[in-house]
N, C-alpha and C positions, 0 to 999 in steps of 0.2 A: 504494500500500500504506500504509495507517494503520499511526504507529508503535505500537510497545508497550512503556506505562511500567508498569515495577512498582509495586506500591504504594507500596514505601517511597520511591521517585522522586519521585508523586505527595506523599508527605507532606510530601516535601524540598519543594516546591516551594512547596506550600501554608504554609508556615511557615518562610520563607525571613526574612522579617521580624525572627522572633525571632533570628536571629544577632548582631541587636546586642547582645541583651539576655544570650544566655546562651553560654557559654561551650562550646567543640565538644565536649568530654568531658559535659556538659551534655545539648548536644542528642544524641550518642550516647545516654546514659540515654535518654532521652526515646524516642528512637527504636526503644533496646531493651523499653525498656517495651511502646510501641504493636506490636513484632513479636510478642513474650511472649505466650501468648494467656492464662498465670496473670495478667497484670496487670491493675492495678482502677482506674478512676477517682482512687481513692483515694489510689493512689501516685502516681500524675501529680501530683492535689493535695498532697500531702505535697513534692515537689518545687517544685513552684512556692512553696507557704508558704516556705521556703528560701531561695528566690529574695529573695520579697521582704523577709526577713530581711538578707540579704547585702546589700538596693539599701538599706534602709533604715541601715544600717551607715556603709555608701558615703557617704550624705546627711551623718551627725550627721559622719562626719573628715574630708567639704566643707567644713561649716559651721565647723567646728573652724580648719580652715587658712586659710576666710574672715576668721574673726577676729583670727586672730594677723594675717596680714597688713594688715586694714585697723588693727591696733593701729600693729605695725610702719610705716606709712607718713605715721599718724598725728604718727609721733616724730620722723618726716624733716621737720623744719619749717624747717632749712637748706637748701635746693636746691643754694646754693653750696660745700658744704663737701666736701672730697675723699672717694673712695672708700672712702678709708683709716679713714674719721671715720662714713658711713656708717651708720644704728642699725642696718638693714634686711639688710645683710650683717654688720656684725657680731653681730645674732642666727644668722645662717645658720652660721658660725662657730664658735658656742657653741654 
């Protein structure tokens, strides 16, 4: 006996991928959207635009914490000096 997936099984599967990318309240949308039979392309895309607003977000307060920290380690030019003395915690500190 051949099993039988629903559709929205099938969607899960086919777009399993995307769970790294978007968050499960996310793919619910998403998946409300594709059951919805009002929904448009359109709104998918309006979602996704979103998306990469939120990952481009993500990027600039990566970069942002790339460079305090390579400022901060910049400043550690003592290796030997105790924890206490530290720039790198004592920024974390402040």
């Amino acid at each position: 006996m051949t099993p039988y997936y629903t559709p929205v099984f099938i969607f899960v599967l086919l777009f399993r991928r995307f769970y790294e990318f978007f968050t499960l309240n996310e793919i619910k949308e998403l998946l409300d959207l594709r059951i919805e039979s009002k929904a448009t392309c359109g709104d998918i895309k309006k979602i996704a635009g979103h998306k990469i607003e939120d990952i481009e977000q993500k990027i600039k307060d990566l970069q942002n914490i790339k460079k305090v920290l390579t400022k901060l380690i910049h400043q550690c030019v003592n290796e030997e000096l105790s924890s206490e003395e530290c720039p790198i915690l004592e920024a974390i500190e402040h």
